[in-house]
N, C-alpha and C positions, 0 to 999 in steps of 0.2 A: 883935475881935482886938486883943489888945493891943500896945504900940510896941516892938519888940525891938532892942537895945540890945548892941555887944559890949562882952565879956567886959574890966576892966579894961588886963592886961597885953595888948591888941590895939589896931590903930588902929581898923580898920575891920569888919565882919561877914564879910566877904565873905577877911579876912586871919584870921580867925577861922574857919571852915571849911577853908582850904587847908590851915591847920595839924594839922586833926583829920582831914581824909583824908589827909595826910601821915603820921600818926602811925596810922592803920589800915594805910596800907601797908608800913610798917617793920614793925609786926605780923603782917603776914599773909606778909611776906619770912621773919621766923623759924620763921614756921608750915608753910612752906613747905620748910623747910630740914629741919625736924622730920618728915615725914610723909614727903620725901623720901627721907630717911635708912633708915625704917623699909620704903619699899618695895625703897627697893636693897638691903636687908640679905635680905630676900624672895628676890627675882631671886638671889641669890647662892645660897640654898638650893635654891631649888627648881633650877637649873640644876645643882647636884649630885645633888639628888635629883629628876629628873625625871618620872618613872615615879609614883616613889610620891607627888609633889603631885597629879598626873593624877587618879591615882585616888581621893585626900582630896578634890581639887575637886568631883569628878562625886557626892559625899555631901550640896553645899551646896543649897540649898534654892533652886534659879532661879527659881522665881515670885515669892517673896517679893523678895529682889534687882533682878528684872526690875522688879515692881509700883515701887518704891520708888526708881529712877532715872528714872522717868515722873512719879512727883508731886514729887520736886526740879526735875525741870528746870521742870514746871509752876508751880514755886513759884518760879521764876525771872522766871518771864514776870508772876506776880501782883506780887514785888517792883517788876520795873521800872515796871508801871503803877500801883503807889503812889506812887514817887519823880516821875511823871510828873504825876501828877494832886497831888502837893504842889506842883510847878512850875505847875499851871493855880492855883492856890487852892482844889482841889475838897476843901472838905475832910471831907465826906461819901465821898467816893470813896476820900480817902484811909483814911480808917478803916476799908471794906471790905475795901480789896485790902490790908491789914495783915493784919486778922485774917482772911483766906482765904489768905496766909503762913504764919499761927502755926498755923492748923487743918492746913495741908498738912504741916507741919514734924511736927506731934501723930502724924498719920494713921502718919506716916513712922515715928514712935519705937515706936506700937505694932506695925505691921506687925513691926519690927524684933527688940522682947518678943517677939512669938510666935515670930518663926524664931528666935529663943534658946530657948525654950521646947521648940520641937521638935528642936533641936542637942543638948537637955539629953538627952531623951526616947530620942534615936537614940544617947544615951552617947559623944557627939564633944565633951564640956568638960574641956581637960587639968585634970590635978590634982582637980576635982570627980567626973566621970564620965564616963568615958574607956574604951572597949576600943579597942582597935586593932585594925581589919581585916587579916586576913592580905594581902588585895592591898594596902595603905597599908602595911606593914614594910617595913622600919623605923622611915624617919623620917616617917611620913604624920601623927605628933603636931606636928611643927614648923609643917606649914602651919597645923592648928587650934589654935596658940598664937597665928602671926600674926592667923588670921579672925579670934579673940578681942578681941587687940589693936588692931587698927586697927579695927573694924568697933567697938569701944566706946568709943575716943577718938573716933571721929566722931562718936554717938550724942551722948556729951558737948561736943562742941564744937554741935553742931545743937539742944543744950537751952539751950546757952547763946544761941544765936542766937535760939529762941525767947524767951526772957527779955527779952533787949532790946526786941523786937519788942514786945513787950507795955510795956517802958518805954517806948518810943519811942509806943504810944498813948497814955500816960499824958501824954505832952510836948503830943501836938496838942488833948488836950482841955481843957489849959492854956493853949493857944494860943502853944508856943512856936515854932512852924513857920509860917511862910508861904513865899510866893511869893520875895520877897527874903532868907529864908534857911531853908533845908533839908537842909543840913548832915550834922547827925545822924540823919537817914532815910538820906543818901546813904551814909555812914560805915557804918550796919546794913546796907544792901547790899551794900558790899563786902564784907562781912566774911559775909551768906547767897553771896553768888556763891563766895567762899570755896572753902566747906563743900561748897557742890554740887559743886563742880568736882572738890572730892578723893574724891566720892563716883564721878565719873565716872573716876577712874583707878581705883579701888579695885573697881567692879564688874566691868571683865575681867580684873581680876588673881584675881580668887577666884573669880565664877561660870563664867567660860570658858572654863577650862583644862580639858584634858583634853576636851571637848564638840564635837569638831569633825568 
């Protein structure tokens, strides 16, 4: 293991991490702000159009959704005992519960391709392949513009999450991670905690409704 050293413009390591999870939470403030926007903009439609999101929901594909809010939150749990076991120095451990992250996050994006796949097949992709159910008229296209949209800004933000993850292995077999700074493991958790979290407002705003 090599001596880790901070970053010039810092005093110490330790003032060197505060600042980059400082700087992931102002990030994930705007992102938050972003995603926000997008489900209130939601709420406001669908509470006009009540009826006909009901019955656009009851079209969504709940096993897929279901399956796929079980392997984030899983992938949560694999997260934290990564950032845990870089806090012991395990740094075997640490590389498992990384890449059983990135494999969960994977599992995630395909599941996700196929219920696109079968959204495509069932003709619910506005603009590409679209009929409109008679029980969904009017506006039963609007809720599957938002499923679209937020359901592939997530997608994308969860490929970007895995990316890091994969940088963030490339750092510890560099040996830039120990015990006395871990930093940027903790930074890439925040920022998978995230992602899951907006996955967890986003699966009963689109699979639930209407289902009850």
């Amino acid at each position: 293991m090599r001596s880790l050293h901070p970053e010039i413009q810092y005093a110490t390591l330790s003032q060197q991490g505060e600042t980059a999870q400082l700087g992931m939470w102002v990030f994930i403030a705007t992102e938050t702000l972003f995603f926000g926007a997008l489900i209130f903009a939601y709420y406001i439609y669908r509470n006009a159009y009540p009826k006909e999101f009901s019955e656009a929901a009851k079209n969504t594909v709940l096993w897929c959704g279901s399956l796929n809010i079980g392997i984030l939150l899983t992938s949560s749990l694999t997260m934290v005992l990564a950032i845990d076991a870089a806090a012991d120095g395990r740094r075997r451990a640490l590389r498992n519960w990384l890449l059983a992250t990135a494999a969960l996050g994977i599992v995630f994006i395909c599941i996700k391709g196929f219920e696109w796949y079968l959204d495509y097949s069932n003709q619910e992709v506005p603009s590409i392949n679209f009929i409109i159910k008679p029980e969904e008229a009017p506006a039963g296209e609007l809720f599957w513009v938002f499923y679209f949209i937020a359901t592939g800004l997530h997608a994308l933000h969860l490929t970007i999450g895995i990316g890091l993850i994969f940088y963030t292995l490339s750092r510890v077999r560099r040996g830039d991670l120990a015990p006395a700074y871990y930093a940027p493991l903790e930074v890439v958790g925040l920022y998978w905690s995230f992602v899951d979290t907006v996955w967890i407002f986003l699966y009963p705003t689109i699979y639930l409704v209407g289902r009850s």
